[in-house]
C-alpha positions as CSV (number, residue, x, y, z in Angstrom):
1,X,-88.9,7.2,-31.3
2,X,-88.3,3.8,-32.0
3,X,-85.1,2.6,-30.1
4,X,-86.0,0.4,-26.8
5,X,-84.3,0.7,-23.6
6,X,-83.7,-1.6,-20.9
7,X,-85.0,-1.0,-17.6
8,X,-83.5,-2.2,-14.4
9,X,-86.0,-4.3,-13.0
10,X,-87.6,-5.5,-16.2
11,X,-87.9,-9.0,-16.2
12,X,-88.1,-9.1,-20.1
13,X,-83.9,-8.0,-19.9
14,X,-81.8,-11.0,-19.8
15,X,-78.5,-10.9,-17.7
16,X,-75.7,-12.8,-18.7
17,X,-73.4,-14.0,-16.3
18,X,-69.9,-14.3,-16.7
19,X,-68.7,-17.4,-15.4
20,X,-64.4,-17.2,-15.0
21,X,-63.0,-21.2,-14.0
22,X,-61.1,-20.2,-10.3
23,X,-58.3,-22.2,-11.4
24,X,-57.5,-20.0,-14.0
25,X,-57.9,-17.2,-11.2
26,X,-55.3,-18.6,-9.4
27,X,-52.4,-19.5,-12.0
28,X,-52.6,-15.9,-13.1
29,X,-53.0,-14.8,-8.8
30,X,-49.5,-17.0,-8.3
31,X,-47.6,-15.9,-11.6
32,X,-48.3,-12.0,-10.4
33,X,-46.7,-12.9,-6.9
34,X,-44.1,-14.6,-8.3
35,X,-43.1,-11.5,-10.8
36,X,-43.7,-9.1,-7.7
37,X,-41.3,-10.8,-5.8
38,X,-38.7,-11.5,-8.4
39,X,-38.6,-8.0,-9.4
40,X,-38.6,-6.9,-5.6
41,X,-35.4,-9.3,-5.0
42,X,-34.0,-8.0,-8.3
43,X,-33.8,-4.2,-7.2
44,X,-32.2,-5.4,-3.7
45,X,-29.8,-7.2,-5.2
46,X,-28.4,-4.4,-7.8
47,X,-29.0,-2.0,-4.8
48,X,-26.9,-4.3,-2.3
49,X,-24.1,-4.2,-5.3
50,X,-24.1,-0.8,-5.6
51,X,-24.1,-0.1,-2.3
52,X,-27.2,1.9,-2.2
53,X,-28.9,0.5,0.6
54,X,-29.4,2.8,3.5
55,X,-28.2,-0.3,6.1
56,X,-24.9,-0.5,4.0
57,X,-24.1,3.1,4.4
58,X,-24.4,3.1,8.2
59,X,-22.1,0.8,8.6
60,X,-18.7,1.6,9.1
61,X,-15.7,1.4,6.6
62,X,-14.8,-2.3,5.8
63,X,-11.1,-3.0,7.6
64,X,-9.9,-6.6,6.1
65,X,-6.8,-8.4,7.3
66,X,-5.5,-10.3,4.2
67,X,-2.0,-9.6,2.5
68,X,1.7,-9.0,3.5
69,X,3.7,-5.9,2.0
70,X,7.3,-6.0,0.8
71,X,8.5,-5.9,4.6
72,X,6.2,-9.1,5.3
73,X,4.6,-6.9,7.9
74,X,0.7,-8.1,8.0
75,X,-1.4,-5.0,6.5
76,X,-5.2,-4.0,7.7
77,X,-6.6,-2.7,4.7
78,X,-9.3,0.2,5.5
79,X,-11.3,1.3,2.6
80,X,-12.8,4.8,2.6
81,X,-15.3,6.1,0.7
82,X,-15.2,6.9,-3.1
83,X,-14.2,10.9,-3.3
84,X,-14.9,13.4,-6.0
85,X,-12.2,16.1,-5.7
86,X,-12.4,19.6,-7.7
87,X,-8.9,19.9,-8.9
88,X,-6.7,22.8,-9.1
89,X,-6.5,23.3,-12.6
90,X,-6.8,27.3,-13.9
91,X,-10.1,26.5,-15.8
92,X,-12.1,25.4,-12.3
93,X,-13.3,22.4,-14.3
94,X,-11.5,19.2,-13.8
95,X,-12.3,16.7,-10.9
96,X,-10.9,13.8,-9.8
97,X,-13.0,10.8,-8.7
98,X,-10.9,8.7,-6.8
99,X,-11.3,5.2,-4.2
100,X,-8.7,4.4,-1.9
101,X,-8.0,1.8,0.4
102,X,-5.2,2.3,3.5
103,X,-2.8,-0.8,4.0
104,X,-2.2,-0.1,7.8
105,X,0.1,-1.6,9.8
106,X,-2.0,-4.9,11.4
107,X,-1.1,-6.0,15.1
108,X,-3.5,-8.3,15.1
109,X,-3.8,-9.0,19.0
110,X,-4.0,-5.1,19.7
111,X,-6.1,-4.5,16.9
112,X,-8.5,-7.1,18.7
113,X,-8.5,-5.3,21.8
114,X,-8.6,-1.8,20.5
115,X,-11.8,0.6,20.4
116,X,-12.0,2.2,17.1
117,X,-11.3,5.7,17.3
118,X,-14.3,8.0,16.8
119,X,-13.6,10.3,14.0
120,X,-10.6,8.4,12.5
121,X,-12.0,7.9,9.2
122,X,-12.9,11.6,9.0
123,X,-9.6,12.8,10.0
124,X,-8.1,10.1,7.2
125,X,-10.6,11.4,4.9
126,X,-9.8,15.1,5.4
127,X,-6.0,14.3,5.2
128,X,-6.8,12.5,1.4
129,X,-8.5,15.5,0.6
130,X,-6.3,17.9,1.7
131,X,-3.8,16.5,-0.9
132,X,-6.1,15.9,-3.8
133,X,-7.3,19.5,-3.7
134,X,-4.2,21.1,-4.6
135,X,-3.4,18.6,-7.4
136,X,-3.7,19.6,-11.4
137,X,-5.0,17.0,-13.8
138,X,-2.1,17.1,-16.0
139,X,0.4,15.9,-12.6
140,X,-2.4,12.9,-12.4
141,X,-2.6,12.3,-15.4
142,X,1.7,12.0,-16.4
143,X,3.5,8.3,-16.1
144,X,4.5,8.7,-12.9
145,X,1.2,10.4,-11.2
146,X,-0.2,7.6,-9.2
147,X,3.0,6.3,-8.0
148,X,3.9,10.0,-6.9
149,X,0.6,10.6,-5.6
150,X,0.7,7.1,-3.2
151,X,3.7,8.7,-2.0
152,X,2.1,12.0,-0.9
153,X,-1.0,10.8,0.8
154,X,1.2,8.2,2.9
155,X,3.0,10.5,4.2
156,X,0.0,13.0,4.5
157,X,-2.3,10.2,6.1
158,X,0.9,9.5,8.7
159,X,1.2,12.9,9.7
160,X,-2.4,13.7,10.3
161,X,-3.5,10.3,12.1
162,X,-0.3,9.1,13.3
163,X,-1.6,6.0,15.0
164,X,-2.7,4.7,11.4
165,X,0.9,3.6,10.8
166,X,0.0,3.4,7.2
167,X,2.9,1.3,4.8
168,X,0.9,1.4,1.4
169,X,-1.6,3.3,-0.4
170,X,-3.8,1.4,-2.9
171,X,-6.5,3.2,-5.6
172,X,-9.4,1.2,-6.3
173,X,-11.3,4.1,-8.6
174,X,-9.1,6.6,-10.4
175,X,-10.9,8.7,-13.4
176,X,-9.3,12.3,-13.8
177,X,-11.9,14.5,-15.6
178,X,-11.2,17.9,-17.4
């Protein structure tokens, strides 16, 4: 009826080109890569912190040389993985989520020549747990719980891997849940 349309081809229909200056291309090409990257980095670092990063976990646990304990005797402390325990309260409900770190006796110039042993950390582990598992919240939680249960898993820890020749027991996460 009376609309027009334009037909490819027709030299009567203008084009208009758009005409963008390539500087202001680039500004906004660099800011983008500098906002990828900084986010990228960003992630890695709160991932490196939290000790999410798949290369972290392969490693094995941490052993650090660094204090003395009431006998002066040099400690290696060996840090094992944070545990979550399923107590043995009635109710089936309370857990314990708990870090620990070994004080071992160090001999620093056998220490140096010795092979780690494979499976140590599991049978340390396994020891830990053992204990834990027949705990009740309320024993954690009373005044004297964590001193009684540093007792208990030094002792437990000594008797399972004897060559540990552990002298303290130290909790670096502790949070009883019911």
């Amino acid at each position: 009826m009376g609309s027009s349309a334009v037909v490819p081809g027709n030299s009567s229909a203008t084009s208009a080109s758009v005409k963008v200056p390539i500087g202001s291309m680039l500004i906004v090409g660099v800011i983008t890569a500098l906002l990828a990257i900084g986010g990228c980095a960003g992630v890695l670092l709160y991932l490196a912190k939290k000790g999410k990063l798949g290369a972290a976990s392969a490693t094995p646990a941490p052993v650090v040389v660094n204090e003395l304990h009431d006998d002066a005797t040099p400690l290696q402390n060996v840090m094992l993985e944070t545990m979550l325990v399923n107590l043995a309260d009635a109710d089936g409900h309370s857990y314990l989520r708990i870090g620990v770190v070994l004080g071992e006796e160090a001999d620093l110039k056998a220490k140096k020549e010795e092979k780690p042993v494979p499976g140590a950390d599991a049978a340390l582990r396994d020891a830990v747990l053992g204990v834990l598992g027949k705990k009740q919240s309320a024993q954690l939680l009373a005044d004297a719980g964590k001193e009684d249960l540093k007792k208990e898993l030094k002792i437990a820890v000594n008797e399972a891997v004897p060559s540990a020749h552990v002298r303290a027991v130290y909790f670096t996460d502790y949070l009883v849940q019911r």
